[in-house]
BALOBA-1460 file (C-alpha; in Angstrom, 3 decimals):
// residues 244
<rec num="1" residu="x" x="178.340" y="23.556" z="212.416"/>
<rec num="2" residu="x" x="179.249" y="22.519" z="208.697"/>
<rec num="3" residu="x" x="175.599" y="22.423" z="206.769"/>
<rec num="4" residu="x" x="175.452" y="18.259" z="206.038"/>
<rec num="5" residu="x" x="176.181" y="16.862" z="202.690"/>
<rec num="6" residu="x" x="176.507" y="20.347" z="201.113"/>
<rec num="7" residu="x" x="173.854" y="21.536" z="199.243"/>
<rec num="8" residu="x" x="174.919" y="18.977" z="196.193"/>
<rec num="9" residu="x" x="175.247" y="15.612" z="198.120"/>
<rec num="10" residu="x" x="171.825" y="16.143" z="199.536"/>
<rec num="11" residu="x" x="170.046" y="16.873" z="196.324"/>
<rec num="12" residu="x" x="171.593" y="13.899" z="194.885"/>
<rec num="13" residu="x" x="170.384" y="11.295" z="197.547"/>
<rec num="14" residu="x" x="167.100" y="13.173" z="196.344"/>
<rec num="15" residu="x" x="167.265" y="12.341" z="192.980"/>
<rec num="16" residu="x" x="168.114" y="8.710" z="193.838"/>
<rec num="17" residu="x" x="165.617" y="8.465" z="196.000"/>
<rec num="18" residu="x" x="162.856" y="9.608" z="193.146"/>
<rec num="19" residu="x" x="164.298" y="7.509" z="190.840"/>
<rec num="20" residu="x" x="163.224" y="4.358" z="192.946"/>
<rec num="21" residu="x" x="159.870" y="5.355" z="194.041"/>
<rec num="22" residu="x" x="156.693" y="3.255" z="193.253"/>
<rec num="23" residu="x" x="153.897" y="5.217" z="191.531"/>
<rec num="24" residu="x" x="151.451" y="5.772" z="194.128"/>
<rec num="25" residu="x" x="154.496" y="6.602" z="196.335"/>
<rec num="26" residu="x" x="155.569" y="9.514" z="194.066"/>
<rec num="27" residu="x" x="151.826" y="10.540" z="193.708"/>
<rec num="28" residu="x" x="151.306" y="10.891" z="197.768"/>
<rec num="29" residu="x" x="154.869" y="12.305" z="197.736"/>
<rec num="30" residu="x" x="154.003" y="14.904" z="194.741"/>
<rec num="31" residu="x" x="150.815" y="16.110" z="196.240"/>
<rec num="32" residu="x" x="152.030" y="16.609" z="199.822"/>
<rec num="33" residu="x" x="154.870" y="18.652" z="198.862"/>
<rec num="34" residu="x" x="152.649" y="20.259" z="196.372"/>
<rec num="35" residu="x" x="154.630" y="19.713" z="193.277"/>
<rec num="36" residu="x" x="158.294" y="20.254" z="194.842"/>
<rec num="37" residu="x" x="160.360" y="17.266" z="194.442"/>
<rec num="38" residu="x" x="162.590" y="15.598" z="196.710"/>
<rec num="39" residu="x" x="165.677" y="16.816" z="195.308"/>
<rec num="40" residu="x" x="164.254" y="20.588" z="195.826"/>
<rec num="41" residu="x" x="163.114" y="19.989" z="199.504"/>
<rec num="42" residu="x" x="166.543" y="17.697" z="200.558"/>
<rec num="43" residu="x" x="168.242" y="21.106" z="201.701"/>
<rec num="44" residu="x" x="165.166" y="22.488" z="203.804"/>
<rec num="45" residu="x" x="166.448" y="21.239" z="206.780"/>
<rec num="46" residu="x" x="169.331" y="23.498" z="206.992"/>
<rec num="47" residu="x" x="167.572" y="26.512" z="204.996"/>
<rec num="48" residu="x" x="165.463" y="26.596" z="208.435"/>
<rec num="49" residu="x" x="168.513" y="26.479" z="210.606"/>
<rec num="50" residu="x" x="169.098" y="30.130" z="210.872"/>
<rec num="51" residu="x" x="165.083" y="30.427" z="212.495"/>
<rec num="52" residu="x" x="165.022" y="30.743" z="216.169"/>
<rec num="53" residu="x" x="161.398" y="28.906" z="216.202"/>
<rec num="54" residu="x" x="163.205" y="25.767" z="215.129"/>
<rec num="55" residu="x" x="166.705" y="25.633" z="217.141"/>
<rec num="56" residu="x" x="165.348" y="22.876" z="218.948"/>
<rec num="57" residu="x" x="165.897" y="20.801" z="215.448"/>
<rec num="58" residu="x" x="169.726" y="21.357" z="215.093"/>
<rec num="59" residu="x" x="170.746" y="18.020" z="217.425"/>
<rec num="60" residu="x" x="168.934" y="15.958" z="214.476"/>
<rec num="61" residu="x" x="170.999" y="16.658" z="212.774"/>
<rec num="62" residu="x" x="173.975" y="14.321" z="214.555"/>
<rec num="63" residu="x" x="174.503" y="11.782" z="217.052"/>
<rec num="64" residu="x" x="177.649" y="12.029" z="218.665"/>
<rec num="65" residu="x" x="179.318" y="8.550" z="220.726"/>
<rec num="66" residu="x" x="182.416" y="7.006" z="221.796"/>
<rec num="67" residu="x" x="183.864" y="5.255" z="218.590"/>
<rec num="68" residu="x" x="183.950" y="1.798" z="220.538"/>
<rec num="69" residu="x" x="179.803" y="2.628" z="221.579"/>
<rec num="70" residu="x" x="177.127" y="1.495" z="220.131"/>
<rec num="71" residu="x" x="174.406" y="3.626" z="220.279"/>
<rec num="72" residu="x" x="172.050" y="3.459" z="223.322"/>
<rec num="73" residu="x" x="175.165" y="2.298" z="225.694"/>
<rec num="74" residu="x" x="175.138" y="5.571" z="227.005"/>
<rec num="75" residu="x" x="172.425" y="7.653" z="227.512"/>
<rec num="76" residu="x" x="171.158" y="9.473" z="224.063"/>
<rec num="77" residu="x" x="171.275" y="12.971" z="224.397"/>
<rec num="78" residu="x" x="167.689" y="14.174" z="225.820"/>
<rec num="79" residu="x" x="167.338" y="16.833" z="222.959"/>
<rec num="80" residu="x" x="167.768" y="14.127" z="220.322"/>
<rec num="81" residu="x" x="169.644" y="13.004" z="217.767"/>
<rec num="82" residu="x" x="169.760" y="12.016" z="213.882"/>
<rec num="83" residu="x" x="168.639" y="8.566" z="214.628"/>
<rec num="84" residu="x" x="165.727" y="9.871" z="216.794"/>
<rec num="85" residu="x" x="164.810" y="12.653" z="214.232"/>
<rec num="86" residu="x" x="164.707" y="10.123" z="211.646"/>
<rec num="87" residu="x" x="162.307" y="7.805" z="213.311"/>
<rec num="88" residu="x" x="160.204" y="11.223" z="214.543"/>
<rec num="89" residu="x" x="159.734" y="12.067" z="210.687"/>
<rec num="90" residu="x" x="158.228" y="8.733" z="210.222"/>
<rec num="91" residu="x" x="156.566" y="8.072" z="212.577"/>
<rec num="92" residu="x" x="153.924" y="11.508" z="212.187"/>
<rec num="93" residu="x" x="154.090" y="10.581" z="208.188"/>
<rec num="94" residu="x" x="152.353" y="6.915" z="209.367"/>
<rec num="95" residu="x" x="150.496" y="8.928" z="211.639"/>
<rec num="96" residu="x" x="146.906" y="8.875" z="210.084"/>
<rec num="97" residu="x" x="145.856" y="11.437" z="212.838"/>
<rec num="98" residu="x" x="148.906" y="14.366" z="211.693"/>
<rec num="99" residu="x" x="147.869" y="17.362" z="209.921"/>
<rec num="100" residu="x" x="149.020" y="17.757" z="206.534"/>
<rec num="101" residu="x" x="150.905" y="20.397" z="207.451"/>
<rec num="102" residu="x" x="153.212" y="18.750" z="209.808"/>
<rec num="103" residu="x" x="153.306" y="15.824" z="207.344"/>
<rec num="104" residu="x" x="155.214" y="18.293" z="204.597"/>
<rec num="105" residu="x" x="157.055" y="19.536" z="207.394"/>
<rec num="106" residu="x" x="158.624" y="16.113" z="208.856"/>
<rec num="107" residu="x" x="158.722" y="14.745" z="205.197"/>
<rec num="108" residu="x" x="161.159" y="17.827" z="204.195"/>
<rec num="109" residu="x" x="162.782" y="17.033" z="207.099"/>
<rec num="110" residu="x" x="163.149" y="13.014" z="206.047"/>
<rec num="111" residu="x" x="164.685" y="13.309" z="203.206"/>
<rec num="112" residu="x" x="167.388" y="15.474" z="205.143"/>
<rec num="113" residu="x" x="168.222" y="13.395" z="207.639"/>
<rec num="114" residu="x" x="168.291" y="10.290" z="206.273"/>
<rec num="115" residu="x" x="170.982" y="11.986" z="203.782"/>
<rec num="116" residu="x" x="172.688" y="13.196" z="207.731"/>
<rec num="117" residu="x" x="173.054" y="9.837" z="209.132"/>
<rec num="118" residu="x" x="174.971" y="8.685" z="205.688"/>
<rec num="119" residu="x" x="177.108" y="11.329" z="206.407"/>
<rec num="120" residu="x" x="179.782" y="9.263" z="208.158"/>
<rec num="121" residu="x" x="180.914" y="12.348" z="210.486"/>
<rec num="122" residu="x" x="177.237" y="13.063" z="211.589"/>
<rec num="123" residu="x" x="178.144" y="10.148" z="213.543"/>
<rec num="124" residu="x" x="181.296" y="11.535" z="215.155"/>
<rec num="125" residu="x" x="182.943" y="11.762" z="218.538"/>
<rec num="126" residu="x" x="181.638" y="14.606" z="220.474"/>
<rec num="127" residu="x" x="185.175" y="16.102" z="221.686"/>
<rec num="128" residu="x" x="185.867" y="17.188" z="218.283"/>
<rec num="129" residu="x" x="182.179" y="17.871" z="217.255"/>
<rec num="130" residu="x" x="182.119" y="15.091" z="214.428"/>
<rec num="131" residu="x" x="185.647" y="16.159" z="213.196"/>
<rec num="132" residu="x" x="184.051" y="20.173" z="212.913"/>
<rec num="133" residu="x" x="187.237" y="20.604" z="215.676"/>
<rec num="134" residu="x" x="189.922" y="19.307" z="212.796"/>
<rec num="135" residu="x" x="191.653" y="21.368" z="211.141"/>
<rec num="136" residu="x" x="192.873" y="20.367" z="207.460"/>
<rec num="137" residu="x" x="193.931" y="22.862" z="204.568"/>
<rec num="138" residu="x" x="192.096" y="21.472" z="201.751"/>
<rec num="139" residu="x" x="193.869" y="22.199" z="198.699"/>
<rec num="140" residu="x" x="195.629" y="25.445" z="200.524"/>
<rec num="141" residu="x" x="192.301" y="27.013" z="202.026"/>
<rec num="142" residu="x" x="191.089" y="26.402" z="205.954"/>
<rec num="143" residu="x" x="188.471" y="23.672" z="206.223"/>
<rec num="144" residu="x" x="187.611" y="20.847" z="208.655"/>
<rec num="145" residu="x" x="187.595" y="17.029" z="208.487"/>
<rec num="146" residu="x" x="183.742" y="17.307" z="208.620"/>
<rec num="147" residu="x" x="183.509" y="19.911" z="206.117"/>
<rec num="148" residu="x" x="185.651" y="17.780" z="203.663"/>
<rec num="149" residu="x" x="183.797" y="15.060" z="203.944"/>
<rec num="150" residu="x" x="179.914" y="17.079" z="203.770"/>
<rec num="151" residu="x" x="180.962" y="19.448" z="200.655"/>
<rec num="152" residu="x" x="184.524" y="19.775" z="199.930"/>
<rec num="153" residu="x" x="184.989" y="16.525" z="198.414"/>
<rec num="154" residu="x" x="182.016" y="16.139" z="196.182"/>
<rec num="155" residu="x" x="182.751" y="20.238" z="195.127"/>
<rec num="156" residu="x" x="186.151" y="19.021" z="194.169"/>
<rec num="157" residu="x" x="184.332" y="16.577" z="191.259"/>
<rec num="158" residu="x" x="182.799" y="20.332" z="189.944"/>
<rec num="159" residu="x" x="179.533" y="18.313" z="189.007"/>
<rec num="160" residu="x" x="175.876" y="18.941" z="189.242"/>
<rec num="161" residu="x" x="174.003" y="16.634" z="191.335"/>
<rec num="162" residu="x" x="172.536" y="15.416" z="188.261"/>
<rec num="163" residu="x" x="175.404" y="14.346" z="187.094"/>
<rec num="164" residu="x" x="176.498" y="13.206" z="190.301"/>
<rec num="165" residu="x" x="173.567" y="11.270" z="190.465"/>
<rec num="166" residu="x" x="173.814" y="9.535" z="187.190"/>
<rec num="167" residu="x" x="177.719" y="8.239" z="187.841"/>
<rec num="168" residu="x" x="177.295" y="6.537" z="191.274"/>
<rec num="169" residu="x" x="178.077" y="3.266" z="191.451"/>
<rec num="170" residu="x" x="176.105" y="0.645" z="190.058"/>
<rec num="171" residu="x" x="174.643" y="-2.146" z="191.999"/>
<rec num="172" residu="x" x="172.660" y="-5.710" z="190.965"/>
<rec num="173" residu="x" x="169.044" y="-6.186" z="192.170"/>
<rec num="174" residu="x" x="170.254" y="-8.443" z="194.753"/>
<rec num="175" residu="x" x="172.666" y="-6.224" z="195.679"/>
<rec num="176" residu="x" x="170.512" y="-3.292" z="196.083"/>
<rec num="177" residu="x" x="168.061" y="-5.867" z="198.130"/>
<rec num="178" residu="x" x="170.681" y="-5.962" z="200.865"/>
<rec num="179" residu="x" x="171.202" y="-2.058" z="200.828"/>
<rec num="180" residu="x" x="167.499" y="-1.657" z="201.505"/>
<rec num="181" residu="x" x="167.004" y="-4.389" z="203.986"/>
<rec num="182" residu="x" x="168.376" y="-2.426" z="206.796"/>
<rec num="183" residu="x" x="167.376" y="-0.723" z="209.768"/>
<rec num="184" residu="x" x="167.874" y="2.724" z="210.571"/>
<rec num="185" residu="x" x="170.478" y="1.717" z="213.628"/>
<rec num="186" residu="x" x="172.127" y="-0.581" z="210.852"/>
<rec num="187" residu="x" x="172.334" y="2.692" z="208.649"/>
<rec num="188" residu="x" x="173.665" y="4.955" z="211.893"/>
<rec num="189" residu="x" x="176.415" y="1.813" z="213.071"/>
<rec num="190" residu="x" x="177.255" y="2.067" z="209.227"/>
<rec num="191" residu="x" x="178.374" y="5.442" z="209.427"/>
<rec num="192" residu="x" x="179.977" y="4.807" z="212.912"/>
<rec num="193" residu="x" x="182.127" y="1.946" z="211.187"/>
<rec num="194" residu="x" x="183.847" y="4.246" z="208.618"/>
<rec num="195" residu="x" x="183.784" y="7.342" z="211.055"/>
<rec num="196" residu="x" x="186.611" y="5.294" z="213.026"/>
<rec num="197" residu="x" x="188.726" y="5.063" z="209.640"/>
<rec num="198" residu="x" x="187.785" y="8.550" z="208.646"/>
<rec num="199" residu="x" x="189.141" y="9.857" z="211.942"/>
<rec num="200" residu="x" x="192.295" y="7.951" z="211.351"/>
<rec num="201" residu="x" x="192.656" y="9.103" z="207.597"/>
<rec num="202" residu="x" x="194.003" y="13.122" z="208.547"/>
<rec num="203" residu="x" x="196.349" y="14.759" z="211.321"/>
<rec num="204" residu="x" x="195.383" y="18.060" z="212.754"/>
<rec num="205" residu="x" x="196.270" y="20.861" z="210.270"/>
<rec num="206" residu="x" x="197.324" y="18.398" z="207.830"/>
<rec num="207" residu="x" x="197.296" y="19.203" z="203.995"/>
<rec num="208" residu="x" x="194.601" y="17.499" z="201.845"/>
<rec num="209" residu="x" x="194.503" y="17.470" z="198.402"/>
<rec num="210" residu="x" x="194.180" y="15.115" z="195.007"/>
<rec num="211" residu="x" x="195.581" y="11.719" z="197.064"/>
<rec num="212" residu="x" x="192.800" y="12.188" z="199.947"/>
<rec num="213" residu="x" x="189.926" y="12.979" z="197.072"/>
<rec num="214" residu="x" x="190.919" y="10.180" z="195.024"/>
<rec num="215" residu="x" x="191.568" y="7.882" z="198.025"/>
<rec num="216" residu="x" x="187.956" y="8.539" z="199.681"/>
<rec num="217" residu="x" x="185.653" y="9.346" z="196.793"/>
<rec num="218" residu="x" x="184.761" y="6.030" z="196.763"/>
<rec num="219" residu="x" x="182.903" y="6.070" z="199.559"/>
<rec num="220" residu="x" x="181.589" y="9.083" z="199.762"/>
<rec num="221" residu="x" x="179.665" y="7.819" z="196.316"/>
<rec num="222" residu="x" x="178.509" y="4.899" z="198.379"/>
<rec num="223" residu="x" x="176.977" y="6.793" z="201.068"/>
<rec num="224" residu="x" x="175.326" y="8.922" z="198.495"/>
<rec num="225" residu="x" x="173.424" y="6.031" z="196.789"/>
<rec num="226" residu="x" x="172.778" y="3.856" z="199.835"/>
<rec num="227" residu="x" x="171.272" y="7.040" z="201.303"/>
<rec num="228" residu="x" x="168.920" y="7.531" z="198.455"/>
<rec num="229" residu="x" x="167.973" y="4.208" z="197.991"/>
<rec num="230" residu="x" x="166.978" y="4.040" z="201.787"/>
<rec num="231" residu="x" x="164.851" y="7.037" z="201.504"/>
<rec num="232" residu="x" x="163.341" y="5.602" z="198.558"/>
<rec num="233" residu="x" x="162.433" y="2.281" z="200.868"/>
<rec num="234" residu="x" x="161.616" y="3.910" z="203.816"/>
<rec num="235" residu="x" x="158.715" y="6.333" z="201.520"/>
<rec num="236" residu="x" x="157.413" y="3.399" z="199.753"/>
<rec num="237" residu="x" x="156.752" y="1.689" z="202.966"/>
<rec num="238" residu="x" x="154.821" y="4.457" z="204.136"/>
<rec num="239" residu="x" x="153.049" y="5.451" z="201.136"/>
<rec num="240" residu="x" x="152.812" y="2.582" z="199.417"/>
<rec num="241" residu="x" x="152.705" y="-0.943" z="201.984"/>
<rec num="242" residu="x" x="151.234" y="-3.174" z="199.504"/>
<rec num="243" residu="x" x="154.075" y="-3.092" z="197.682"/>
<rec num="244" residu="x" x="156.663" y="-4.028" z="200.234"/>
């Protein structure tokens, strides 16, 4: 499979997601990664794909159902899934009996997979294994529709993630109030809602360029943001409850 977000799109829901932490947040954050920051640790998960000791991780990564499902219709798949992995990481972080070893560990992890499950094809139809089946030419070279929507797209803007970061869209306090006040199904049945238009966007072998970037862009910046913002709310409610 297609590593999720691209190296880029990940470190950007990173950088969001710093930008929007409380103090004491970034302080509990800072010292149990030992200094790294979020942006530099949103890529472990898939830097730790290619180790046999943790193939029992790469299901987190996705959660494939029926487009006309909602999730727990059918029976989740018993190795897991994005929106399990997600609520796994949290749950040992507000675990006051976890080493702080596996803390770092399912914190790396987090900030990953909450950056997955924005991933609209992360929450894909498992015949074509989240659109990795779909073959598209993007601008003359083989891809797939999931690999156009993880990197190809935001490699076609030929920014940093810093930059990337600084031109999402903008959003009023209120506004950003409604991203945040979500659930983590909300976030999954999100992604499920634009999968369907996503899916109905290409034709097999069909030739993407400069109409398909500019057309879904948009939304692709959207995910980005909401996904770091999330992160940001999901931390802070660990780390730092009084605030909430």
């Amino acid at each position: 499979d297609a590593p999720d977000w691209g190296q880029t799109g990940h470190r950007v829901i990173g950088l969001v997601a710093e930008q929007h932490l409380t103090q004491q947040t970034q302080a509990a954050v800072h010292d149990l990664l030992e200094g790294e920051s979020l942006v530099f640790v949103s890529t472990f998960g898939d830097e730790i794909r290619s180790i046999r000791d943790y193939d029992h991780l790469k299901p987190w990564h996705y959660v494939n159902m029926p487009l006309d499902k909602r999730y727990g219709e059918e029976a989740p798949n018993p190795k897991g899934d994005v929106y399990h992995a997600v609520n796994h990481c949290v749950g040992v972080l507000q675990d006051t009996n976890a080493s702080r070893e596996d803390k770092a560990f399912y914190l790396r992890l987090l900030v990953h997979f909450v950056g997955d499950l924005h991933q609209p094809m992360h929450v894909g139809r498992s015949e074509d294994r989240g659109g990795n089946d779909i073959k598209v030419l993007w601008f003359g070279k083989k891809s797939n529709l999931h690999q156009v929507w993880d990197s190809d797209m935001i490699n076609g803007y030929q920014m940093s993630y810093s930059e990337l970061a600084d031109n999402l869209p903008i959003y009023t306090p209120a506004e950003q109030n409604d991203i945040v006040n979500t659930t983590v199904l909300d976030w999954m049945h999100e992604s499920q809602s634009h999968t369907k238009q996503i899916y109905g966007s290409v034709d097999q072998d069909e030739r993407l360029s400069y109409a398909y970037q500019q057309k879904h862009l948009p939304l692709v910046r959207v995910r980005l943001y909401k996904g770091g913002l999330r992160l940001a709310k999901l931390l802070n409610d660990i780390f730092d409850p009084s605030e909430g």
